[in-house]
mmCIF file of the N, C-alpha and C atoms, coordinates in Angstrom:
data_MODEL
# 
_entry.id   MODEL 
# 
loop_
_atom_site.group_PDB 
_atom_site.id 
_atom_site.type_symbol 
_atom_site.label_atom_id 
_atom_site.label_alt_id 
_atom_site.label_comp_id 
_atom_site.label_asym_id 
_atom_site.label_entity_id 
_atom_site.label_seq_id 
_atom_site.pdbx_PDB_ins_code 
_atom_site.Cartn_x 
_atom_site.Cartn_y 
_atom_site.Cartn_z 
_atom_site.occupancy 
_atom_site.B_iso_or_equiv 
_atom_site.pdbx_formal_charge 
_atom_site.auth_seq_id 
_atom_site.auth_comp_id 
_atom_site.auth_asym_id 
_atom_site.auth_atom_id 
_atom_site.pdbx_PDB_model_num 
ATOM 1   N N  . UNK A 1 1  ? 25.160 92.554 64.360 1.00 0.00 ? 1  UNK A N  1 
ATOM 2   C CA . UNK A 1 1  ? 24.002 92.219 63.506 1.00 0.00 ? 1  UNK A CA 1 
ATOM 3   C C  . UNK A 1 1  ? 24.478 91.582 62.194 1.00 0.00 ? 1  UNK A C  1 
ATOM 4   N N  . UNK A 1 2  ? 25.492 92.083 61.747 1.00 0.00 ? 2  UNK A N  1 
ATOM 5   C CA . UNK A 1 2  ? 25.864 91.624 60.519 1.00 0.00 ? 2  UNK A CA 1 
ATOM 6   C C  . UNK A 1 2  ? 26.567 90.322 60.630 1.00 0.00 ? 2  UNK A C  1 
ATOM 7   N N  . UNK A 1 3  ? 27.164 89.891 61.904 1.00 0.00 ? 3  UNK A N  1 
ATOM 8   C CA . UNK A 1 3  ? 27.654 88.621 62.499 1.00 0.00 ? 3  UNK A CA 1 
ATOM 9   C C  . UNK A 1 3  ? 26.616 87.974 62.028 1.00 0.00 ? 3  UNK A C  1 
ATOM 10  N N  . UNK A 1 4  ? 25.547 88.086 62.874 1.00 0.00 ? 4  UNK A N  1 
ATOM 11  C CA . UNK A 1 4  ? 24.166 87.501 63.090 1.00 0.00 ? 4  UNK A CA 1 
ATOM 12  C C  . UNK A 1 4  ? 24.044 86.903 61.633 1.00 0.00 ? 4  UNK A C  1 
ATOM 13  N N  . UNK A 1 5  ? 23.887 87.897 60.857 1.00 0.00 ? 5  UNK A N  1 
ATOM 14  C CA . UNK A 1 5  ? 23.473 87.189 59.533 1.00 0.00 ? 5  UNK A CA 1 
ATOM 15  C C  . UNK A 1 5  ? 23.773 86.590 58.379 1.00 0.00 ? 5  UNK A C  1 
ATOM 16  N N  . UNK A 1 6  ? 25.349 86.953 58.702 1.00 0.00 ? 6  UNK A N  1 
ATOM 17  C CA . UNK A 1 6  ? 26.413 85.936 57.795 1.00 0.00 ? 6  UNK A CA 1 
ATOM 18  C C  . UNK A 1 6  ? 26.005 84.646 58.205 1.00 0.00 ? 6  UNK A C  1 
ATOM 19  N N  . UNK A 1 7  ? 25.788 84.097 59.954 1.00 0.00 ? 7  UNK A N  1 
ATOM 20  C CA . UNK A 1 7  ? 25.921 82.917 60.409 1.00 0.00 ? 7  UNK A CA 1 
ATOM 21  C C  . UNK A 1 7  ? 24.367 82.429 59.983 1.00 0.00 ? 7  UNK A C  1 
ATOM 22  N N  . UNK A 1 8  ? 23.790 82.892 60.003 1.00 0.00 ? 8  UNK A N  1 
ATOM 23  C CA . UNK A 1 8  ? 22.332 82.579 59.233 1.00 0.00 ? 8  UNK A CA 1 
ATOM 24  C C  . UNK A 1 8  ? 22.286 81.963 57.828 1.00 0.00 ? 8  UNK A C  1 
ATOM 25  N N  . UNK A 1 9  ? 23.196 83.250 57.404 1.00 0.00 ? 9  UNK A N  1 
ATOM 26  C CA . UNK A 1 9  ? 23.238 83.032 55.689 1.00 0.00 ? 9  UNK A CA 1 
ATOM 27  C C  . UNK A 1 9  ? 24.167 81.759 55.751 1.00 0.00 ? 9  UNK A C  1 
ATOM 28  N N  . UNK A 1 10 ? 25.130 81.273 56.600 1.00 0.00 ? 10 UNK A N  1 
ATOM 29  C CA . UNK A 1 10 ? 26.187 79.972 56.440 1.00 0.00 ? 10 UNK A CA 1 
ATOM 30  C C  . UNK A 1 10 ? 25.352 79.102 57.289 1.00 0.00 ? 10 UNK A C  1 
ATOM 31  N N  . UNK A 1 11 ? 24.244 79.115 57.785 1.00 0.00 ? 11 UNK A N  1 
ATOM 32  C CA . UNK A 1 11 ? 23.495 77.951 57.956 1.00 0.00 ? 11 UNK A CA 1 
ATOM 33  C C  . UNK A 1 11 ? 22.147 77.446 57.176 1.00 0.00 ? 11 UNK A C  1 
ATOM 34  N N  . UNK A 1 12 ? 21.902 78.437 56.639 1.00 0.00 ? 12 UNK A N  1 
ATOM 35  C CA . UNK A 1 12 ? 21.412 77.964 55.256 1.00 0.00 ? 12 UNK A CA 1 
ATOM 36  C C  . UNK A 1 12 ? 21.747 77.454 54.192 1.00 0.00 ? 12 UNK A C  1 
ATOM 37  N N  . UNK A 1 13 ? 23.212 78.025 53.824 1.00 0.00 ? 13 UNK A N  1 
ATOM 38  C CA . UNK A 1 13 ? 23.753 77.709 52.642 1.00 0.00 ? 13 UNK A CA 1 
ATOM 39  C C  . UNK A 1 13 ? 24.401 75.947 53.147 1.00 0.00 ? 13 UNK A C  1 
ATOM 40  N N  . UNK A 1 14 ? 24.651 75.169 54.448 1.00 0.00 ? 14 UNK A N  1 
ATOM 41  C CA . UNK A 1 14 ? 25.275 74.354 55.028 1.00 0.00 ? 14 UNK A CA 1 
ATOM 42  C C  . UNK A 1 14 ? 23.625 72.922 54.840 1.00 0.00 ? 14 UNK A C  1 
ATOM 43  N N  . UNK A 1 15 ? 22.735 74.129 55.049 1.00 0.00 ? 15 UNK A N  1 
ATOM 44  C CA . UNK A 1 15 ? 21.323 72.994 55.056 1.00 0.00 ? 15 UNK A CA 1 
ATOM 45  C C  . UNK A 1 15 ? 20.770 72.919 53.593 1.00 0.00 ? 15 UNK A C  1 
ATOM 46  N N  . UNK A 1 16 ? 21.107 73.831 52.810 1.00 0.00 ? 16 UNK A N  1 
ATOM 47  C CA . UNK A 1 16 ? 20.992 73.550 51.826 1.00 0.00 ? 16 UNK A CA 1 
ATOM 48  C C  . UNK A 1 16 ? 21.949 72.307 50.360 1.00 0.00 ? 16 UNK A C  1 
ATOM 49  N N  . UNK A 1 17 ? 23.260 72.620 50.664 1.00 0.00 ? 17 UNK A N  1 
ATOM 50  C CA . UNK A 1 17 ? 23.874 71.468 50.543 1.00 0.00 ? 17 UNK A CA 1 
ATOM 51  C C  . UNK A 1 17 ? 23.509 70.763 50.799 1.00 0.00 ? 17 UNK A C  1 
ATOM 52  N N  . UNK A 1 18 ? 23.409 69.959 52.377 1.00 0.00 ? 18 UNK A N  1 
ATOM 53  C CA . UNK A 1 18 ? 23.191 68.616 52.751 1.00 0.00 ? 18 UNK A CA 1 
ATOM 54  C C  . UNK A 1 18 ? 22.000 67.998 52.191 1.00 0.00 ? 18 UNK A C  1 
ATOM 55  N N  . UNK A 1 19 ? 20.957 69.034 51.602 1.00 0.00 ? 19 UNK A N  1 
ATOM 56  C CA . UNK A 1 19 ? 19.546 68.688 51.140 1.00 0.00 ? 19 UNK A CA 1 
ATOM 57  C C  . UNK A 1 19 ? 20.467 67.918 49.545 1.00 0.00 ? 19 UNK A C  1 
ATOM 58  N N  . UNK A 1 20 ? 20.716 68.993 48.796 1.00 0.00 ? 20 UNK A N  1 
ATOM 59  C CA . UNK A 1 20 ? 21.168 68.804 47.621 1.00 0.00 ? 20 UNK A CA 1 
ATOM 60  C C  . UNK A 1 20 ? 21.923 67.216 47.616 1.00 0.00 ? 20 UNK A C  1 
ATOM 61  N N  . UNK A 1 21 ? 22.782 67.111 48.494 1.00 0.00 ? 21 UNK A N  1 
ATOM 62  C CA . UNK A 1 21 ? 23.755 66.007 48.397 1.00 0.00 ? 21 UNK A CA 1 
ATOM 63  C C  . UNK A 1 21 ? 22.846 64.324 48.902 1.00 0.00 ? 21 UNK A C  1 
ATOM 64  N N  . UNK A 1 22 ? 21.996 65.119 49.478 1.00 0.00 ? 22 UNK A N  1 
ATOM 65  C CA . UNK A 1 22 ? 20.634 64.006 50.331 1.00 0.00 ? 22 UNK A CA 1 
ATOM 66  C C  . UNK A 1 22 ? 20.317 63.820 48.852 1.00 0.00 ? 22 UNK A C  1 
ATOM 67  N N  . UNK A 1 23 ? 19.542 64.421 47.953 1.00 0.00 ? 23 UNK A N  1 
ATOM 68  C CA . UNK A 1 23 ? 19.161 64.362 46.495 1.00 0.00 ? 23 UNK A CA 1 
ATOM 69  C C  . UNK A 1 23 ? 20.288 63.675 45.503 1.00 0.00 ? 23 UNK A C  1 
ATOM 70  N N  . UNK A 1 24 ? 20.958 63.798 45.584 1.00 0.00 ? 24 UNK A N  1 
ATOM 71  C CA . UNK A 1 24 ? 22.163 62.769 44.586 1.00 0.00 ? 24 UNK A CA 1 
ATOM 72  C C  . UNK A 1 24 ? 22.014 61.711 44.967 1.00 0.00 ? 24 UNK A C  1 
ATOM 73  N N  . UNK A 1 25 ? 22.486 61.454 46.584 1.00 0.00 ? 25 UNK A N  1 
ATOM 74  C CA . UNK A 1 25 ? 22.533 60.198 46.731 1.00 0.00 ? 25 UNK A CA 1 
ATOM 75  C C  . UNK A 1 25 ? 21.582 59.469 46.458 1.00 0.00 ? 25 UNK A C  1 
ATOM 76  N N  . UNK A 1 26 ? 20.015 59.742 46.302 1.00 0.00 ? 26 UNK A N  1 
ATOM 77  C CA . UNK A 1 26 ? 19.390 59.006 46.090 1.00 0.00 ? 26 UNK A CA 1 
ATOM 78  C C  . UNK A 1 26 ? 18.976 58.682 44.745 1.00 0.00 ? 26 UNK A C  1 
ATOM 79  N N  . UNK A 1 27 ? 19.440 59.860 44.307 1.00 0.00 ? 27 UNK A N  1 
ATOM 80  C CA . UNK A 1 27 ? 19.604 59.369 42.499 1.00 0.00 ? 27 UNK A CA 1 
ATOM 81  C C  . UNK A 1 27 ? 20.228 58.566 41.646 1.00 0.00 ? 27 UNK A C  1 
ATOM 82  N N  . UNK A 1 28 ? 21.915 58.438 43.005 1.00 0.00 ? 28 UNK A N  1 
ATOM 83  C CA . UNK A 1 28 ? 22.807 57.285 42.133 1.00 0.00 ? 28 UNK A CA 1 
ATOM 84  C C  . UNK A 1 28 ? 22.064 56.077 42.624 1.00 0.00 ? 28 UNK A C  1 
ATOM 85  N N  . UNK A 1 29 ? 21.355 55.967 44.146 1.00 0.00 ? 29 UNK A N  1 
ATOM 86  C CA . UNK A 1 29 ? 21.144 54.853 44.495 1.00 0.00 ? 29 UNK A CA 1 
ATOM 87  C C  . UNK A 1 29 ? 20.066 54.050 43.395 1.00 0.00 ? 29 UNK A C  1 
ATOM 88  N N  . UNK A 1 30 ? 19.208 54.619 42.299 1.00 0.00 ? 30 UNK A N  1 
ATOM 89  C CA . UNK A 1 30 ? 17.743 54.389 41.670 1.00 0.00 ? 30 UNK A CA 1 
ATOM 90  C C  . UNK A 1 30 ? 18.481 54.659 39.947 1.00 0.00 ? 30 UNK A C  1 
ATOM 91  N N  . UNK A 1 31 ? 19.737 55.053 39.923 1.00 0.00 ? 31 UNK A N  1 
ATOM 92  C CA . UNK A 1 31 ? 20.581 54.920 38.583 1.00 0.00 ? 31 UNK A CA 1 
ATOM 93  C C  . UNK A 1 31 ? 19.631 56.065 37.785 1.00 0.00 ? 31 UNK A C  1 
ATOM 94  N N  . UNK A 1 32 ? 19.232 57.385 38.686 1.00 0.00 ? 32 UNK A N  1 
ATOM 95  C CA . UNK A 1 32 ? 18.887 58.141 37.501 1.00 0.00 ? 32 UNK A CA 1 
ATOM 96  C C  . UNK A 1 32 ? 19.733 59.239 37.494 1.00 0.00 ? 32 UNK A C  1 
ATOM 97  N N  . UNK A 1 33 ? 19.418 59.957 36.399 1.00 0.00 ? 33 UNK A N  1 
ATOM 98  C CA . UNK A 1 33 ? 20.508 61.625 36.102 1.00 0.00 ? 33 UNK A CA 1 
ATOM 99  C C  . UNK A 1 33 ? 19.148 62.710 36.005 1.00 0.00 ? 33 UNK A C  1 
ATOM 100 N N  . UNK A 1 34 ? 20.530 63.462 36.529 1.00 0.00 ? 34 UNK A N  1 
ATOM 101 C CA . UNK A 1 34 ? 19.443 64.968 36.186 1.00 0.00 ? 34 UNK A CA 1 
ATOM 102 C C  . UNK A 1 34 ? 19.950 65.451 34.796 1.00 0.00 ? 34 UNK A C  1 
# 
C-alpha cells in the first residue's frame, strides 16, 4: 500500500512538473516573467 502511494505521489509530482515547465515555456516564448 505504501508502494502504491509513493508511485502515485511520483506521478503527480512528474505531472506536475511537466505542467509547470509547459508554463515557462510559454512564457519565454511571449517574453514575459513571473
Amino acid at each position: 500500500a505504501i508502494k502504491l502511494i509513493a508511485t502515485k505521489l511520483g506521478v503527480s509530482k512528474f505531472t506536475i512538473y511537466s505542467y509547470l515547465e509547459q508554463i515557462r515555456v510559454v512564457d519565454q516564448s511571449s517574453s514575459r516573467t513571473i
